[in-house]
One Martini backbone bead per residue (centre of mass of N, CA, C, O) as a GRO file, in nm:
protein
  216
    1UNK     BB    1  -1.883  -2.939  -2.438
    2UNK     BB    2  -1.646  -3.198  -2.482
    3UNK     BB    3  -1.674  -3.568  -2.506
    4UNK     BB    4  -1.617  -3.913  -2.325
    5UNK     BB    5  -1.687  -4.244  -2.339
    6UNK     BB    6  -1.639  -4.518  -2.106
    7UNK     BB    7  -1.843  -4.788  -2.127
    8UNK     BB    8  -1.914  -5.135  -2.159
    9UNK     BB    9  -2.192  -5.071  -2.093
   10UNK     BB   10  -2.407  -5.017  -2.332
   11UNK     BB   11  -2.683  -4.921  -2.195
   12UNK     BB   12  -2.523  -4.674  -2.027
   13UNK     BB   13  -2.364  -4.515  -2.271
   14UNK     BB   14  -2.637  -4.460  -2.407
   15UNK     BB   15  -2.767  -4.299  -2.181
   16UNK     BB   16  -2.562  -4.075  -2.153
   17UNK     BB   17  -2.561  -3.964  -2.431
   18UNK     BB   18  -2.891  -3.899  -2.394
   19UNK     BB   19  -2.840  -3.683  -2.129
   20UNK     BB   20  -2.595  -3.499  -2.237
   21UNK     BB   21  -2.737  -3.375  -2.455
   22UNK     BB   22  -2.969  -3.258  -2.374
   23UNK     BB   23  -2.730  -3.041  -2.180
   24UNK     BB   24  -2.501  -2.973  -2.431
   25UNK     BB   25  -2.305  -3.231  -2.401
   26UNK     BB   26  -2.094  -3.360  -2.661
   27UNK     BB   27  -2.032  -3.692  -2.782
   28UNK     BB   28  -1.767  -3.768  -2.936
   29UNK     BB   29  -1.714  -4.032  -2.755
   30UNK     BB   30  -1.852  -4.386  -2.742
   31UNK     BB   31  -1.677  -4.632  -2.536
   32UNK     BB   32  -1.592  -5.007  -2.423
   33UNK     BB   33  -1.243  -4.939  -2.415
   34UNK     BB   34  -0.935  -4.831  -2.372
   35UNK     BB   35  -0.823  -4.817  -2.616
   36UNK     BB   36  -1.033  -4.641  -2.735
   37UNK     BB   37  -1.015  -4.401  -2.568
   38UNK     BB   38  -0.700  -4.312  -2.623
   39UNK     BB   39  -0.767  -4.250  -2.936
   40UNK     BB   40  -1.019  -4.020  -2.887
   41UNK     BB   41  -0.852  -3.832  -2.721
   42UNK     BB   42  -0.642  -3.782  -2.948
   43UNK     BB   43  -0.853  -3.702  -3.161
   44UNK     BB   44  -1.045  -3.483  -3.013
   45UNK     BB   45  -0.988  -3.310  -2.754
   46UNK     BB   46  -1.148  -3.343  -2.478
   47UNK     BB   47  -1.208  -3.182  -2.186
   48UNK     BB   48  -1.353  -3.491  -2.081
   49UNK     BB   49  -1.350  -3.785  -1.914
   50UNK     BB   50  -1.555  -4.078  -1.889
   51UNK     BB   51  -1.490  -4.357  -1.710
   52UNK     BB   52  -1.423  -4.657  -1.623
   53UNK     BB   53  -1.246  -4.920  -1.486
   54UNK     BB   54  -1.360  -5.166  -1.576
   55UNK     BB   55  -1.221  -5.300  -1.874
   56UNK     BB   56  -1.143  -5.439  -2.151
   57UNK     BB   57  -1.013  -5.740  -2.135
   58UNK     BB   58  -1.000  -5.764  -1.781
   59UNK     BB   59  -1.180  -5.632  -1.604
   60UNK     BB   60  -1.016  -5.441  -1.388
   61UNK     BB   61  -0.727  -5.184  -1.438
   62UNK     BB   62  -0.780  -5.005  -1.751
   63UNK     BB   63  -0.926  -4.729  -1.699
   64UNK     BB   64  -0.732  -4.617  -1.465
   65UNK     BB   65  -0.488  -4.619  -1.667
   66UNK     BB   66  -0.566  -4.465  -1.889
   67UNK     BB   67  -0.621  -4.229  -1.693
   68UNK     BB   68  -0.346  -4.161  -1.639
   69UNK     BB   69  -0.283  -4.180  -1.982
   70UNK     BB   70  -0.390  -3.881  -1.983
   71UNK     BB   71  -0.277  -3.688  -1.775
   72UNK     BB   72   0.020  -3.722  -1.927
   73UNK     BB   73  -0.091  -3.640  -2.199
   74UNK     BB   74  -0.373  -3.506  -2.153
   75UNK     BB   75  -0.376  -3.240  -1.914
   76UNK     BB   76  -0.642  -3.066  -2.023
   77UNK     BB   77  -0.822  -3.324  -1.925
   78UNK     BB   78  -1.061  -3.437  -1.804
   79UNK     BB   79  -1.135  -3.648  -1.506
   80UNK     BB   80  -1.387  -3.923  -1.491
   81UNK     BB   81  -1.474  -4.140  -1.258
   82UNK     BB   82  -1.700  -4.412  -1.301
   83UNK     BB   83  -1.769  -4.594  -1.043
   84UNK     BB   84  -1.842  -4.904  -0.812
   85UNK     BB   85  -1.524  -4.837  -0.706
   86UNK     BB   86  -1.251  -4.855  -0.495
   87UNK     BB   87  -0.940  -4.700  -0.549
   88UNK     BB   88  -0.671  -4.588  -0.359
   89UNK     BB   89  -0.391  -4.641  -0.565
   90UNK     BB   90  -0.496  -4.524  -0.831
   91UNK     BB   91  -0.637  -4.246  -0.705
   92UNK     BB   92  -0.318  -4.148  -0.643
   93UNK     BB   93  -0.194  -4.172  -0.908
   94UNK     BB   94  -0.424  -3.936  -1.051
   95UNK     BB   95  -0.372  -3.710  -0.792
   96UNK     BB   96  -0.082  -3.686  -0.622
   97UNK     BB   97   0.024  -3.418  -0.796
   98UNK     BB   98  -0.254  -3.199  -0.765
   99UNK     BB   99  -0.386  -3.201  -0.982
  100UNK     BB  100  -0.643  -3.086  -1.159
  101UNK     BB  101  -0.885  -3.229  -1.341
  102UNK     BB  102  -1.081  -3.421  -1.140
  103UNK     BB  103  -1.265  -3.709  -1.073
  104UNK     BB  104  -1.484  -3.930  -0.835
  105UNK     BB  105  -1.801  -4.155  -0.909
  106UNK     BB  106  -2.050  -4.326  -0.774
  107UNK     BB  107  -2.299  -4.466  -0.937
  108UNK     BB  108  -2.494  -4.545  -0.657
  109UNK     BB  109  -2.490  -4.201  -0.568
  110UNK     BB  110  -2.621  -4.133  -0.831
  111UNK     BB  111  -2.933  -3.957  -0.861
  112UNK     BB  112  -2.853  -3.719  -1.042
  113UNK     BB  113  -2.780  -3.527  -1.359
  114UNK     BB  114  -2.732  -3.251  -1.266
  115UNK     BB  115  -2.510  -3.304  -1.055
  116UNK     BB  116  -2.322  -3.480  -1.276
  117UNK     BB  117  -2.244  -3.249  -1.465
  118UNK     BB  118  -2.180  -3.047  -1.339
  119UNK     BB  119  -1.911  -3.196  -1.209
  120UNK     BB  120  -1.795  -3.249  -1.499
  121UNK     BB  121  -1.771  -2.912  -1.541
  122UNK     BB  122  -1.575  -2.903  -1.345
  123UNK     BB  123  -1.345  -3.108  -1.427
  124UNK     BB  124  -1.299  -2.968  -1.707
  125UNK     BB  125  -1.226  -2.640  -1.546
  126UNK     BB  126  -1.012  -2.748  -1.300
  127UNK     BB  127  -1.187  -2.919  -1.106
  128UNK     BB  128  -1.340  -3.111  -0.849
  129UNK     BB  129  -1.524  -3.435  -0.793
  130UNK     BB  130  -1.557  -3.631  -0.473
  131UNK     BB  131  -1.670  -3.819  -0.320
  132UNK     BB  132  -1.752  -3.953   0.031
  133UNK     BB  133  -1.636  -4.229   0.004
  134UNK     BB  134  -1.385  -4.199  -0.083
  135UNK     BB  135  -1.254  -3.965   0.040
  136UNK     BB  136  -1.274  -4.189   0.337
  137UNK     BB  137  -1.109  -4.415   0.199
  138UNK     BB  138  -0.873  -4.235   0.193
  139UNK     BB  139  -0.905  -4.138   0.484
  140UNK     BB  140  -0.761  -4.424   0.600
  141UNK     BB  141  -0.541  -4.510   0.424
  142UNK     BB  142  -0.407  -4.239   0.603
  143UNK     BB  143  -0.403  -4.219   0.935
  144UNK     BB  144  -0.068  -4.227   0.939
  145UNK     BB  145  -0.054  -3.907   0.920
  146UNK     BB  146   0.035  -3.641   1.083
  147UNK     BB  147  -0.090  -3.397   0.962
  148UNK     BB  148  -0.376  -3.544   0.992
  149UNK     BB  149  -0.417  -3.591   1.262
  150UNK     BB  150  -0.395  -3.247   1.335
  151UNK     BB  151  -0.678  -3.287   1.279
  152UNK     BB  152  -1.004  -3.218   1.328
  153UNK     BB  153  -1.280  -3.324   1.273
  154UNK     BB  154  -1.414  -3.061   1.133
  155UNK     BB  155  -1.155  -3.043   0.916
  156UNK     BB  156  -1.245  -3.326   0.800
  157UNK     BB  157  -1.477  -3.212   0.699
  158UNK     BB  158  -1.436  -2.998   0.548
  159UNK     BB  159  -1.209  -3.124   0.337
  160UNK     BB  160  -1.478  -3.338   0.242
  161UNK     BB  161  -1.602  -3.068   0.098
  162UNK     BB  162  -1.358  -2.973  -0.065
  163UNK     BB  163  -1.335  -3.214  -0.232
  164UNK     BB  164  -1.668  -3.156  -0.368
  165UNK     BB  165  -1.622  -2.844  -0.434
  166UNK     BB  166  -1.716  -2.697  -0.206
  167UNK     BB  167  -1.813  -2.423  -0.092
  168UNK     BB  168  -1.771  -2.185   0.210
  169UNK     BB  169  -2.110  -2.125   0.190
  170UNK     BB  170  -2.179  -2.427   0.175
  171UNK     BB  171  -2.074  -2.568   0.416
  172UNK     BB  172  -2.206  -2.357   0.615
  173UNK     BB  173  -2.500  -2.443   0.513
  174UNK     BB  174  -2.451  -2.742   0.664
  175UNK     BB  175  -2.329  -2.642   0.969
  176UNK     BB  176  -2.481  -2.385   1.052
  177UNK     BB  177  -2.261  -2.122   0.981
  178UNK     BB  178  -2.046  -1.938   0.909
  179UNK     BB  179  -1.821  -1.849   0.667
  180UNK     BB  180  -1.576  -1.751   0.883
  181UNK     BB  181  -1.540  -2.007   1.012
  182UNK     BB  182  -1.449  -2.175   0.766
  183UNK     BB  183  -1.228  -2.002   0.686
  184UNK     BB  184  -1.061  -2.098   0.975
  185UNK     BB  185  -1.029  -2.365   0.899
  186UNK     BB  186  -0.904  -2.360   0.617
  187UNK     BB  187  -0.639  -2.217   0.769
  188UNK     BB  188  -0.581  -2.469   0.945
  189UNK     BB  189  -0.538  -2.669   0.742
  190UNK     BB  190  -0.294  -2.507   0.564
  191UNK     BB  191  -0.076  -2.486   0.796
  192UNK     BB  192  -0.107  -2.794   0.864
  193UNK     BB  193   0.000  -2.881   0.564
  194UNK     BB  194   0.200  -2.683   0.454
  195UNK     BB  195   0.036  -2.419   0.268
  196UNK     BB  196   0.063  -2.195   0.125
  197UNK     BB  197  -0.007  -1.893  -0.035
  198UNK     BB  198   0.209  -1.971  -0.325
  199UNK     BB  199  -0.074  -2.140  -0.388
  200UNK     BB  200  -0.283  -2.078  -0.574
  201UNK     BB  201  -0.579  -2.265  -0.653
  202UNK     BB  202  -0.466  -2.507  -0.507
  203UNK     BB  203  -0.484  -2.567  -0.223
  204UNK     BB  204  -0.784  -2.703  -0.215
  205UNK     BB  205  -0.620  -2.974  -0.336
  206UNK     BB  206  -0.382  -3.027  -0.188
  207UNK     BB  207  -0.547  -3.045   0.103
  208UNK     BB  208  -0.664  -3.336   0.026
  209UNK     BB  209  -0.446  -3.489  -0.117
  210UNK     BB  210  -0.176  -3.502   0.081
  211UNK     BB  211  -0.241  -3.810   0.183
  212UNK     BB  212  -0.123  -3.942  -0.056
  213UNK     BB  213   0.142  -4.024  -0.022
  214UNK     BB  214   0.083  -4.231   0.188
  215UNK     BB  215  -0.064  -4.500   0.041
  216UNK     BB  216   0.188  -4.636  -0.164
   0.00000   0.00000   0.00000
């Protein structure tokens, strides 16, 4: 797997190339701002782009736009978001549209580098990766959308577990229950959700999304 990384501290940048090579995972480039990021992607064509909110030279929210147009411009590129902010609104333009090949990662509560990796494999395979503190202020941000209302508390306990890419195995062995129990949840999730069955491979992610059209 090849990646990018944007990350203007330079000491953590330094620290992720030096971690994730270990680990068999190749840095085609490792950059400090959001231009120099987009310019890496266009060269290199990484499985996955490993992103940081807030870069140079302001600071503020260029490297989620970054992230945007990566989405737009190289779809098959996996975004991963990694930082210590929470932003439900750039958040929603990043995956509102459904599409896998998403995470969003909190740094300090990043704790294991194994953890991170998989997250990483998983975003760059086209799966997501999303934190439960993300999950829950993106599920507050949406409080008044009337499909979430009809979510029972345990569904939307579910629901942020499939955010996190867990199977229904791991939900299971969570919850102490069977897998077939969380099956049922799963079930009804999607038909409150008005997901259908002609949808395969995506349901499990457009039902933690469906929330997003609600935010902006």
């Amino acid at each position: 797997m090849r990646i990018v990384i944007a990350e203007d501290s330079a000491i953590l940048r330094e620290g992720l190339v030096q971690l994730l090579g270990l680990r068999g995972i190749e840095v085609a480039a490792a950059v400090g701002d959001a231009e120099a990021l987009l310019a890496a992607v266009a060269e290199h064509r990484p499985d996955a782009a490993v992103v940081d909110i807030r870069l140079p030279p302001g600071h503020s929210d260029e490297g989620l736009r970054a992230a945007v147009a990566i989405r737009r411009d190289h779809p098959g590129t996996g975004t991963l978001i990694f930082s210590q902010y929470i932003e439900t609104r750039y958040a929603a333009e990043l995956i509102g549209d459904g599409a896998a090949g998403v995470g969003y990662l909190l740094k300090e509560r990043v704790m294991d580098i194994a953890e991170f990796t998989d997250s990483l494999r998983r975003v760059a395979a086209g799966g997501t990766a999303l934190d439960p503190d993300v999950v829950g202020r993106l599920f507050g941000a949406a409080r008044g959308a009337n499909a979430l209302d009809a979510l029972t508390p345990r569904e939307r306990e579910v629901l942020a577990m499939m955010a996190e890419g867990r199977t229904n195995q791991s939900i299971a062995a969570s919850f102490v229950v069977s897998e077939r129990a969380v099956e049922k949840h799963v079930a009804h999730i999607f038909l409150k959700l008005g997901l259908p069955p002609t949808e395969p491979g995506h349901r499990r992610v457009l039902a933690v999304l469906r929330f997003l059209e609600h935010t902006s």
